[in-house]
C-alpha positions as CSV (number, residue, x, y, z in Angstrom):
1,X,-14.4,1.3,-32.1
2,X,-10.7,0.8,-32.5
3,X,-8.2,0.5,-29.8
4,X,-6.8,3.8,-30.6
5,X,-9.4,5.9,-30.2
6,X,-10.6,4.3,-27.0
7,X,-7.6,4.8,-25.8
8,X,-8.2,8.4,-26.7
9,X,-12.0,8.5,-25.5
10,X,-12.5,10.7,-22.3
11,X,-11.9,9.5,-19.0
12,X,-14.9,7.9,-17.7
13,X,-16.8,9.7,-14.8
14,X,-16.2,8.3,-11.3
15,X,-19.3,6.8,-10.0
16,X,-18.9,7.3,-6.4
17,X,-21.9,6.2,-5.0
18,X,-22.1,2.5,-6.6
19,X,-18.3,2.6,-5.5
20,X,-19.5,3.5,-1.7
21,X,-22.0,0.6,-2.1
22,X,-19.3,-2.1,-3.2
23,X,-17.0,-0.9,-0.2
24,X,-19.6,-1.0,2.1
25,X,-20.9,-4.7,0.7
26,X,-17.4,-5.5,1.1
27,X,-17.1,-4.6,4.6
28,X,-20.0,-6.8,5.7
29,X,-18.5,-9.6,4.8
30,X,-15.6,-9.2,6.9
31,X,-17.3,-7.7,10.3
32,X,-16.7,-10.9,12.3
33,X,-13.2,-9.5,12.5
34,X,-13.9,-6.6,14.9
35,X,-14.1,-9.4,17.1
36,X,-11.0,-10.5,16.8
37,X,-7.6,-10.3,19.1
38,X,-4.0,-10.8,18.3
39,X,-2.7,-14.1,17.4
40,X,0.6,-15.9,18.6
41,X,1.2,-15.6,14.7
42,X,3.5,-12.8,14.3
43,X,1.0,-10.4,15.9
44,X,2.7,-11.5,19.4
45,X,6.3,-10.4,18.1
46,X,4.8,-7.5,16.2
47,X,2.6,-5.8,18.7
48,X,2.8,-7.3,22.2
49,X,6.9,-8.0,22.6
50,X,7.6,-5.0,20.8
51,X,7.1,-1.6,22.1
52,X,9.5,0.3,19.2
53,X,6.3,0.9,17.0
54,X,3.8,2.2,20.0
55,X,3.2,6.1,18.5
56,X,4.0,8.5,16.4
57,X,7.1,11.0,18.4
58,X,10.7,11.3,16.3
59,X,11.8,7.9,18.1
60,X,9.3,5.8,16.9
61,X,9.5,7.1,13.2
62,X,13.0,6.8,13.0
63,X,12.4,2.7,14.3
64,X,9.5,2.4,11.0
65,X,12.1,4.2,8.7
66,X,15.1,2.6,9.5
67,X,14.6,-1.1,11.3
68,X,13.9,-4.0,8.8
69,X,11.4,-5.8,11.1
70,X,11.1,-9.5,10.3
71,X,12.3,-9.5,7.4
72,X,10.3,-6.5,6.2
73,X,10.6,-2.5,5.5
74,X,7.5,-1.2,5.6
75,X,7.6,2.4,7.2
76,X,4.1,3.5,6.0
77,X,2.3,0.9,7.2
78,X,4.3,1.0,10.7
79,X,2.9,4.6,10.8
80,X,-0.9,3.4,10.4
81,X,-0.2,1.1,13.1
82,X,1.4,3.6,15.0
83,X,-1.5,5.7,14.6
84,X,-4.0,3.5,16.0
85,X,-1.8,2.7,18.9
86,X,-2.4,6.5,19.7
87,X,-6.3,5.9,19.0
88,X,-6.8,2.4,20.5
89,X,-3.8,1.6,22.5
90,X,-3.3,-2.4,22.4
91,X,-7.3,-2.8,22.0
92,X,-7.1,-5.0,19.1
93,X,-10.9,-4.3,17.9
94,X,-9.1,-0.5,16.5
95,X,-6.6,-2.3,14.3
96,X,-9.1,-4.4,12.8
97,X,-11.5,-1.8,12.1
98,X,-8.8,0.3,10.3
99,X,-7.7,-2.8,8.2
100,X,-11.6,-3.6,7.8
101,X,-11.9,0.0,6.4
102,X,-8.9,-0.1,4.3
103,X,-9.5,-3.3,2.7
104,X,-13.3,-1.5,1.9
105,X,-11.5,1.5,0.5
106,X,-9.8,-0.8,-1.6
107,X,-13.0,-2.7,-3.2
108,X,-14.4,0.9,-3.5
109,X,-11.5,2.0,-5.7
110,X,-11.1,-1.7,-7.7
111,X,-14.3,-0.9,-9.1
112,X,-13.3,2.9,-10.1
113,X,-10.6,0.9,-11.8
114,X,-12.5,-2.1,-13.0
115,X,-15.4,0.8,-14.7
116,X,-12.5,2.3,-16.7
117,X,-11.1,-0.6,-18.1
118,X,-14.3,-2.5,-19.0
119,X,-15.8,0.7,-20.7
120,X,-12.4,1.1,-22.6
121,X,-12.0,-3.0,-23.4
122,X,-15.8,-2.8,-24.5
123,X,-16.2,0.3,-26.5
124,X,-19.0,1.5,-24.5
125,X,-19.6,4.0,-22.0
126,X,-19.0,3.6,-18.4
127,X,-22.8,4.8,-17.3
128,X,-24.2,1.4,-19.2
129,X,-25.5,-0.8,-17.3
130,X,-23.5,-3.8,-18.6
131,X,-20.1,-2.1,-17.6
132,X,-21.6,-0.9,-14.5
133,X,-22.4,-4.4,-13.3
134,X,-19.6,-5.7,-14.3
135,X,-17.2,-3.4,-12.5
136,X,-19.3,-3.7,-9.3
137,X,-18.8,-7.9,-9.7
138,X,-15.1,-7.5,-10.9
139,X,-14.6,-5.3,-7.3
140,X,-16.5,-7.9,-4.8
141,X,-15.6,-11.1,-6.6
142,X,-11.9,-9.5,-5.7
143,X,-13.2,-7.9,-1.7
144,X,-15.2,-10.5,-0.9
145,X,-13.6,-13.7,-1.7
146,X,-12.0,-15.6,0.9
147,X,-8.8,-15.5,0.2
148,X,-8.9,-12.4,1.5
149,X,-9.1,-13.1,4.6
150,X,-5.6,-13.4,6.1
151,X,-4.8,-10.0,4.9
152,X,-7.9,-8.4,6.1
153,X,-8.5,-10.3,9.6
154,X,-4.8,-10.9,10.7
155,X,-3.7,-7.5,12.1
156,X,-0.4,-7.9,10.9
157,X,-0.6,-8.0,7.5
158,X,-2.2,-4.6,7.6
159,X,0.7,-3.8,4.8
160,X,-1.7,-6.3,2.5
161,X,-5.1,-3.9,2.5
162,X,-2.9,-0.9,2.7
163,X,-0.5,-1.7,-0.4
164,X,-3.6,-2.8,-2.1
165,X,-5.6,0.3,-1.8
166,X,-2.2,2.2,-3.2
167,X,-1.8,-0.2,-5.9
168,X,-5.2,-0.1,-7.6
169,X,-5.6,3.9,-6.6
170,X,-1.8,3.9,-8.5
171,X,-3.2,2.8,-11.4
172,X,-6.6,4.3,-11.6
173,X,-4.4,7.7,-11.4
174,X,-2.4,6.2,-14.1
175,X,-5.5,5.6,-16.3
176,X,-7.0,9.3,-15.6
177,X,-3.7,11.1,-16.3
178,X,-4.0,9.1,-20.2
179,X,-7.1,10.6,-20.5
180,X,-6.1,14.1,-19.6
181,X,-4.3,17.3,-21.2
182,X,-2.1,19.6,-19.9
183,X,-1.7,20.7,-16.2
184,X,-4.1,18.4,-15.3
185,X,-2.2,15.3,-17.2
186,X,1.2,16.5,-15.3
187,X,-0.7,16.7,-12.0
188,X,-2.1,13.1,-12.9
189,X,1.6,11.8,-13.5
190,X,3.1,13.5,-10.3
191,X,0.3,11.9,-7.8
192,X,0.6,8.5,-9.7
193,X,4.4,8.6,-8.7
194,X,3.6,9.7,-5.2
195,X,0.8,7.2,-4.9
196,X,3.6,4.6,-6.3
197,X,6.0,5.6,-3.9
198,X,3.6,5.0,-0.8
199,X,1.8,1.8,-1.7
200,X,6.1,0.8,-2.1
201,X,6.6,2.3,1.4
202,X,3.7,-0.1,2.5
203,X,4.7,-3.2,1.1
204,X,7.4,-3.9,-1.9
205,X,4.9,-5.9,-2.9
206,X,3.9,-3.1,-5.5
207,X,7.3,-3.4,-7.5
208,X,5.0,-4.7,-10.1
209,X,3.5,-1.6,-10.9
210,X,5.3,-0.1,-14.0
211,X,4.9,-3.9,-15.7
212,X,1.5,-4.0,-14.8
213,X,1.2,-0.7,-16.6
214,X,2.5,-1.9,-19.7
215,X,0.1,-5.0,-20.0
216,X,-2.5,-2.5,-19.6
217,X,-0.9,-0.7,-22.3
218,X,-0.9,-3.5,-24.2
219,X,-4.5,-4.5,-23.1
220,X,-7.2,-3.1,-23.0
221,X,-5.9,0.2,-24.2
222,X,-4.5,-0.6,-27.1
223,X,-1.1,1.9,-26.8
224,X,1.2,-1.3,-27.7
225,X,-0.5,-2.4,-30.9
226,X,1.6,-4.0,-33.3
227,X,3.9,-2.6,-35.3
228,X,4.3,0.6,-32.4
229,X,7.4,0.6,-30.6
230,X,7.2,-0.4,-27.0
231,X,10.3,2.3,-26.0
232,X,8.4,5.2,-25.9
233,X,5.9,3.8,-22.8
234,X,8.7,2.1,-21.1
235,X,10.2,6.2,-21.1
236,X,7.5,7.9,-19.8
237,X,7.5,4.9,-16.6
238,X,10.9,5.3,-16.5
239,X,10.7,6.9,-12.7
240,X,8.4,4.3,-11.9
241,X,10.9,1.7,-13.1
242,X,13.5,3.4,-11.0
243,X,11.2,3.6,-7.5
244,X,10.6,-0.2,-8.3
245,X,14.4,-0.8,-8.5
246,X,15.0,0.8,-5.5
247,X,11.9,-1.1,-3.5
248,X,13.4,-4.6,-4.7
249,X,16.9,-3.7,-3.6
250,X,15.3,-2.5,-0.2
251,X,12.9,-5.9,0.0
252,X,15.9,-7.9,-0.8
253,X,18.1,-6.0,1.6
254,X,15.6,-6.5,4.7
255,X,15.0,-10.2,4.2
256,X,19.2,-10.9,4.3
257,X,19.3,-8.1,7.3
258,X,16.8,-10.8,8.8
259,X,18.4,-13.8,8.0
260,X,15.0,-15.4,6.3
261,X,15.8,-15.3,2.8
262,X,16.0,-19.0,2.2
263,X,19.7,-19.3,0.5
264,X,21.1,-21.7,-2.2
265,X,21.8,-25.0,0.0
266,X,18.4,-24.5,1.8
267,X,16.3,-24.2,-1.9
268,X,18.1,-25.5,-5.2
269,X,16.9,-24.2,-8.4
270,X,14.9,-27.2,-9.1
271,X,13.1,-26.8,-5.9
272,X,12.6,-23.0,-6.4
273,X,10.9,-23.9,-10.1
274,X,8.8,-26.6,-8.3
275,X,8.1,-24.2,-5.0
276,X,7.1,-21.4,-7.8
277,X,4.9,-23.5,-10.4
278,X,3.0,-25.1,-7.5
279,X,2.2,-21.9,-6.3
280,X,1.0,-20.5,-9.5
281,X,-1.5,-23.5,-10.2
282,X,-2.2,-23.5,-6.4
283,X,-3.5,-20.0,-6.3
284,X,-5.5,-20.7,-9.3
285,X,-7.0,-24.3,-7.7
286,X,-8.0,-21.9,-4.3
287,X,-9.4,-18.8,-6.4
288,X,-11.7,-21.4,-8.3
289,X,-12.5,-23.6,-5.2
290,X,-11.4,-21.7,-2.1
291,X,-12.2,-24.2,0.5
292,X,-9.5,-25.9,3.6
293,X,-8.3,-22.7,3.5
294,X,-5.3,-22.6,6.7
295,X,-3.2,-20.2,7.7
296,X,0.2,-21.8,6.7
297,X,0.8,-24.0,4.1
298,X,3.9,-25.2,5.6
299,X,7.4,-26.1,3.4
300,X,8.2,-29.6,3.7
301,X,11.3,-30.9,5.8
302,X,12.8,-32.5,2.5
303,X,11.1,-31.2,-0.3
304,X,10.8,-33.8,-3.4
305,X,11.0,-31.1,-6.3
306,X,9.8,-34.0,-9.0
307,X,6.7,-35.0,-6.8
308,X,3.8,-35.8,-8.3
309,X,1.9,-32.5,-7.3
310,X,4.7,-30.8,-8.3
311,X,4.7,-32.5,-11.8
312,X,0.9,-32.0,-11.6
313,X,1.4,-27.9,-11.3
314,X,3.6,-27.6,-13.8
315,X,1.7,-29.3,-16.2
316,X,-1.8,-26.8,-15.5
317,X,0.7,-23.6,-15.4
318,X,1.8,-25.2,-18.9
319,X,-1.6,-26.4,-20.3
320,X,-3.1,-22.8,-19.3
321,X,-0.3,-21.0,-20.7
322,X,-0.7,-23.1,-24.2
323,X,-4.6,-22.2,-23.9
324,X,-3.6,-18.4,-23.6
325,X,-1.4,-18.4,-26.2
326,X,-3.6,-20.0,-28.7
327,X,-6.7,-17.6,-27.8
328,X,-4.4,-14.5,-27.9
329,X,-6.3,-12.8,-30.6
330,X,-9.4,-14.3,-30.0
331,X,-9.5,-13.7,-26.4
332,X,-6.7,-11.3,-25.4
333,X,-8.0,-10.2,-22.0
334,X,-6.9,-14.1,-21.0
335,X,-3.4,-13.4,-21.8
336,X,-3.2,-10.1,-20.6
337,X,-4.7,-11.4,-16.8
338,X,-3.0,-14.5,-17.3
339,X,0.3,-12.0,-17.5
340,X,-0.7,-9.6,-14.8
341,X,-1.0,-12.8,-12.6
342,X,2.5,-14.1,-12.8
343,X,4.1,-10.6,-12.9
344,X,2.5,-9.7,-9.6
345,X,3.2,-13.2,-7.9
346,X,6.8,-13.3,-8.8
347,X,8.1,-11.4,-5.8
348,X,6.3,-13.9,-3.1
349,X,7.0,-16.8,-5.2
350,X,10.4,-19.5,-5.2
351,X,12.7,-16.9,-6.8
352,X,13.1,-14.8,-3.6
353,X,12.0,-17.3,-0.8
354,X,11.7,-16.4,2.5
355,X,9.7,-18.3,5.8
356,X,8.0,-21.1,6.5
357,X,5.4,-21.4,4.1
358,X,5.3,-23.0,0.5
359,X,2.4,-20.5,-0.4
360,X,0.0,-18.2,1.6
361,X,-3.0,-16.5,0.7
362,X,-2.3,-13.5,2.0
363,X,0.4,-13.7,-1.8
364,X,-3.4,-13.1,-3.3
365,X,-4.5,-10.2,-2.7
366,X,-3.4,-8.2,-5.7
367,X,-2.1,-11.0,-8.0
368,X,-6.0,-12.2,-8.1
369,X,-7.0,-8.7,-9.2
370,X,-6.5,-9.7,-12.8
371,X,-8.9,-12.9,-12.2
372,X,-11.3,-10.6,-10.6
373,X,-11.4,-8.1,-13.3
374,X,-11.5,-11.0,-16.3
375,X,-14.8,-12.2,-14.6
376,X,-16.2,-8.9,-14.0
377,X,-15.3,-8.3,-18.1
378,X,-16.9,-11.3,-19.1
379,X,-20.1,-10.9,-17.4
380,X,-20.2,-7.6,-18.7
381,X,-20.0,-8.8,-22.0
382,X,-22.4,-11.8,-22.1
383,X,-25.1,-9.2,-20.2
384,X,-24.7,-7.2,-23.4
385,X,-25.5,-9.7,-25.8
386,X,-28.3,-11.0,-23.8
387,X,-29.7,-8.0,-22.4
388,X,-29.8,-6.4,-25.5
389,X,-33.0,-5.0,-27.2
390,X,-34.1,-8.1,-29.3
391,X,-32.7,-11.2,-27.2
392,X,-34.0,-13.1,-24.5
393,X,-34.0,-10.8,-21.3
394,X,-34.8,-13.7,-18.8
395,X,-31.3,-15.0,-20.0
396,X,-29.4,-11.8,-18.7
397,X,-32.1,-12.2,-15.4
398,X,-30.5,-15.1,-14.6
399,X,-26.8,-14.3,-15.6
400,X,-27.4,-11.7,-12.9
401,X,-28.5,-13.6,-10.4
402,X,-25.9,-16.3,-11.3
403,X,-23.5,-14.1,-10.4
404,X,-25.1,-12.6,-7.4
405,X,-25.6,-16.1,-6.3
406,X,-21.9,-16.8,-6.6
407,X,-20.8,-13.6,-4.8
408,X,-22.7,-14.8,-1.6
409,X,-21.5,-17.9,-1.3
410,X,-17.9,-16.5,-1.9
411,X,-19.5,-13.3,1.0
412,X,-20.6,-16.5,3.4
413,X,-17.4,-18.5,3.3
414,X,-15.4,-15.6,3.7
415,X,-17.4,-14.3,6.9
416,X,-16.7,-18.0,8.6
417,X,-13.1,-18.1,7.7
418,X,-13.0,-14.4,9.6
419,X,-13.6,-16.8,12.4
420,X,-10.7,-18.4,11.9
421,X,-8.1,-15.7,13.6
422,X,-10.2,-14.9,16.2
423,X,-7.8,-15.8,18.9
424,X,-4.9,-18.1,19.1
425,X,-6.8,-21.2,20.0
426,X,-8.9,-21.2,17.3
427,X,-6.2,-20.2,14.6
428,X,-4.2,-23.1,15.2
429,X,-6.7,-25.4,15.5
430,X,-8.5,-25.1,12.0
431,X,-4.6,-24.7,10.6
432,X,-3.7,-28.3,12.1
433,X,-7.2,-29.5,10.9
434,X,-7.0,-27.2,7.6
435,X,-3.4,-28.4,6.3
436,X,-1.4,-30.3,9.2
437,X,1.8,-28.5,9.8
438,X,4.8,-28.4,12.4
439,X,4.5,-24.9,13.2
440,X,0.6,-25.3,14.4
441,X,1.7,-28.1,16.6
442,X,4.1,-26.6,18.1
443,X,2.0,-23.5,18.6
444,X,-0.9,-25.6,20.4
445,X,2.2,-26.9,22.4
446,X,2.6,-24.0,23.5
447,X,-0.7,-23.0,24.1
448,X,-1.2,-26.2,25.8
449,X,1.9,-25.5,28.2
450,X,0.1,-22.3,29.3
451,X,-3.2,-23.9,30.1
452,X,-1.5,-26.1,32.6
453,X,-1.7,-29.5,30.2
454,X,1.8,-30.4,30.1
455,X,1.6,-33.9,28.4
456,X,-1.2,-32.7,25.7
457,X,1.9,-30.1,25.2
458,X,4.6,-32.2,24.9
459,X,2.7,-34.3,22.2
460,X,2.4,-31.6,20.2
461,X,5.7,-31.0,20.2
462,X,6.3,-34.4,19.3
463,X,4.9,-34.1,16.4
464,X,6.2,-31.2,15.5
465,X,9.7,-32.8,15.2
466,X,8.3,-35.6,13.4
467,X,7.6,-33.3,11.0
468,X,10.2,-30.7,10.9
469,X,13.0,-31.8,13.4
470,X,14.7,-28.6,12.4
471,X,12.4,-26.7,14.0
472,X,14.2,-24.7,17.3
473,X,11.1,-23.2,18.4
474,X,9.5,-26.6,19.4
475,X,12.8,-27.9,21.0
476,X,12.7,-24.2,23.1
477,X,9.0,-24.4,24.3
478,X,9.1,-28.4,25.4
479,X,12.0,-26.7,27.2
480,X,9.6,-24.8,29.0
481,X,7.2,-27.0,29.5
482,X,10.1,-29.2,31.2
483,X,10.9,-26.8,33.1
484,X,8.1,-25.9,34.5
485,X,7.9,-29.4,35.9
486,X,11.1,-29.2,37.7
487,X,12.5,-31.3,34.9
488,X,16.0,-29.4,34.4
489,X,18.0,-32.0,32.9
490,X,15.9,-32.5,30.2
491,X,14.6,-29.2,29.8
492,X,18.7,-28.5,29.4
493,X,18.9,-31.4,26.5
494,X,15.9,-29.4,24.5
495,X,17.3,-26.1,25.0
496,X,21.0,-27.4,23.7
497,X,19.0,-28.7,20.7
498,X,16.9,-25.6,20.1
499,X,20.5,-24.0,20.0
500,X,22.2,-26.2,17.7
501,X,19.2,-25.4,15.5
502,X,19.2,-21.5,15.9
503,X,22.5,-20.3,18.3
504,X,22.0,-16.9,17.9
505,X,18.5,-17.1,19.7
506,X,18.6,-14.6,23.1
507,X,15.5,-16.0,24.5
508,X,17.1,-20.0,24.7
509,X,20.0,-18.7,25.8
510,X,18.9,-16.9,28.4
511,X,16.2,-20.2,29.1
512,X,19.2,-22.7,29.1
513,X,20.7,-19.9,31.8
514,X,18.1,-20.4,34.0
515,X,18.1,-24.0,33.7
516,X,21.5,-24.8,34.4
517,X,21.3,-22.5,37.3
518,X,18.8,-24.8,38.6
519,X,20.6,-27.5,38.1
520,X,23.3,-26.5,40.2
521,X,26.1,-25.8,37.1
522,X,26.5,-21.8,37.9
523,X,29.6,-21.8,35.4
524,X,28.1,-22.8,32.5
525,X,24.6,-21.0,33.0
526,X,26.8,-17.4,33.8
527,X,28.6,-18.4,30.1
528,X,25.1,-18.2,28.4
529,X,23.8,-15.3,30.1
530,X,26.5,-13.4,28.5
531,X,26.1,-15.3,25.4
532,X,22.3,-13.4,25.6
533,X,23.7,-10.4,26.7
534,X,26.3,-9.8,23.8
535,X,23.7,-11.0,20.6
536,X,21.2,-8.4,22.4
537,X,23.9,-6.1,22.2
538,X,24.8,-6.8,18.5
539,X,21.0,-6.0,17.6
């Protein structure tokens, strides 16, 4: 059958109840999460020191629609939260049990998607059995895999599981309204939009959608063959292209609003190639091998662009795009997932840098879709040839249980690395253990403050400045712990540092208030309690 008239062929039917199955196989593997609390990882600043978010009346809707939030403008996803709040109040077992049932939702519809797009690349119908099974592993080698994790068990990147059901619901509408005629087809186009326009308002991470669209296009369905002008599909996107504009110019205008976009004499061009290449091979390396998984892969103090694992990266992403290239006809899925992979990354990569973090897994959960749906195609495929009437069923026995073998494993490590953000304690733990950082130092500093071990605290904060001594947030807690030992003096010496490091910070300004008080020097702590007063003001 020819590209063409699969792309014509009727839409596929939507076979809900193996869709219900994946979503609820998907769900198991996450349930440790209900157990969960909220983690002195942005959760804290999120959800426990701010009450803007806490319902769903005119004031808090007008906080989600208008206040860039750390760095972020994500109104629908405020709302969810919002919701719950009225459900569950600050009972964190709600919030993960709505992201738990979101991030199912999601696996449910990535195998609506992943039926349509196997039956079309294949030529065969979506009720065969091949297509079938390789939807349903496409969907839970993408659910259940554990780089899933930090968006599904970290309350606050709810936006992660609720973009991603958009997304993939986005382009399964897409797909449906190709298929159809009429009213129906204009319907189709005017909920695809819509559906656009929210998994946008949940995280701009979706401004990848109309591109994504056109490498579907291009592959599996065939509407970009050669020789076809590519106008004509970039038209009919054309609002999509426009709601995409508008989310980048909004993403871009809350990460400057919030001060984290890394600028020019923070990250060089070099370094943003070498922050951006790393990233692409390193997703790759954890997709393949996802083990010492950690919370925060943390930038380095001075990063050495031409570093050896820098070189190393750039080399893969180069040897793998050569390898694409060269099996374009032969094997054009590759290039068309290899494609999908970098479009959707290139929003969370060097380019547009914000935070901490050199990469985070939480960057994977749609830009591994294409990976997902690549091995779901290819075991569809191979099940074909040896599943089919004259060739050697035990052969497409074990294929099966190869694969089901595989999706365990993936199932199990992803059910222990739920564990992982269970509380505070244990997140910061397996992070220093996982990949050693200055940030997870200093938040065991902290934690270690609080449970009365000052000296276990300060060392962590040590280290933390041995690592990044840029760091104001470890200067600002050995504060505390300083001064909670009567210590003023020195607890005055870290705050002034933590200040050098970040002045416009209300909380050490209000700390080194307090401490000079102490100390006797009522002049100078009266000129930083004003100091906290007016940048609270300005905010």
């Amino acid at each position: 059958m020819s590209r063409r008239a699969k792309a014509a062929a009727p839409a596929p039917p939507l076979d809900w109840p193996v869709a219900a199955l994946v979503a609820l196989l998907a769900a198991g593997a996450f349930l440790p999460a209900l157990a969960n609390g909220f983690v002195s990882w942005d959760d804290d600043r999120n959800f426990l020191a701010n009450p803007h978010w806490r319902g769903l009346g005119p004031a808090e809707l007008g906080w989600m629609l208008t206040t860039p939030h750390l760095g972020l403008w994500v109104p629908l996803t405020w709302a969810t939260l919002g919701l719950d709040h009225l459900l569950w109040g600050l009972n964190p077992a709600g919030y993960h049990a709505t992201s738990l049932a979101l991030h199912a939702a999601a696996a449910g519809v990535v195998y609506l998607l992943a039926l349509h797009l196997l039956a079309t690349a294949l030529g065969a119908g979506a009720r065969e059995p091949a297509v079938r099974l390789g939807a349903a592993v496409a969907a839970l080698a993408f659910a259940v895999h554990p780089l899933r994790v930090e968006s599904v068990a970290w309350v606050t990147e709810r936006r992660d599981v609720l973009s991603g059901l958009l997304y993939a619901a986005t382009l399964l509408l897409y797909l449906r309204a190709l298929d159809a005629t009429g009213n129906r087809r204009r319907r189709l186009r005017r909920a695809t939009l819509g559906a656009a326009a929210l998994a946008l308002a949940a995280k701009p991470m979706a401004v990848s959608l109309p591109a994504v669209m056109l490498i579907l296009d291009a592959y599996p369905l065939g509407r970009l063959a050669r020789g076809r002008a590519a106008w004509p599909l970039v038209r009919e996107k054309l609002a999509l292209v426009l709601l995409s504009a508008a989310g980048s110019a909004i993403a871009f205008w809350a990460m400057a609003a919030s001060g984290r976009l890394s600028g020019p004499s923070q990250l060089g061009a070099l370094d943003r190639a070498a922050i951006s290449l790393h990233a692409l091979a390193f997703y790759l390396e954890k997709t393949l091998l996802p083990v010492g998984l950690a919370p925060l892969y943390e930038l380095p103090f001075r990063l050495a662009p031409l570093a050896p694992r820098y070189l190393a990266s750039a080399a893969v992403v180069a040897a793998l795009t050569a390898l694409a290239v060269l099996l374009r006809r032969r094997v054009p899925a590759l290039a068309a997932a290899g494609i999908a992979y970098v479009v959707i990354l290139l929003p969370v990569v060097g380019v547009a840098h914000q935070g901490p973090q050199l990469a985070a897994d939480r960057y994977t959960y749609l830009a591994c879709l294409p990976w997902a749906l690549l091995a779901g195609g290819g075991l569809a495929r191979a099940w074909r040839r040896l599943g089919a009437p004259h060739a050697a069923r035990p052969g497409a026995l074990a294929l099966a249980a190869g694969a089901g073998a595989v999706l365990l494993t993936l199932g199990a490590l992803t059910w222990r690395q739920t564990g992982t953000w269970r509380d505070s304690e244990t997140l910061w733990t397996r992070a220093l253990a996982a990949s050693p950082s200055a940030i997870a130092h200093a938040k065991l500093g902290v934690l270690r403050d609080d449970a009365g071990r000052p000296e276990a605290a300060v060392a962590h904060f040590r280290a933390a400045l041995a690592l990044h001594p840029d760091l104001a947030y470890a200067h600002n807690n050995w504060g505390i712990a300083l001064a909670r030992q009567g210590k003023w003096e020195e607890a005055i010496a870290q705050y002034r540092a933590a200040l050098g490091l970040a002045p416009d910070s209300v909380e050490t300004h209000l700390n080194l208030a307090v401490a000079l008080e102490r100390a006797g020097r009522p002049a100078e702590a009266a000129e930083h309690a004003r100091a906290a007063r007016r940048l609270r003001g300005a905010r």
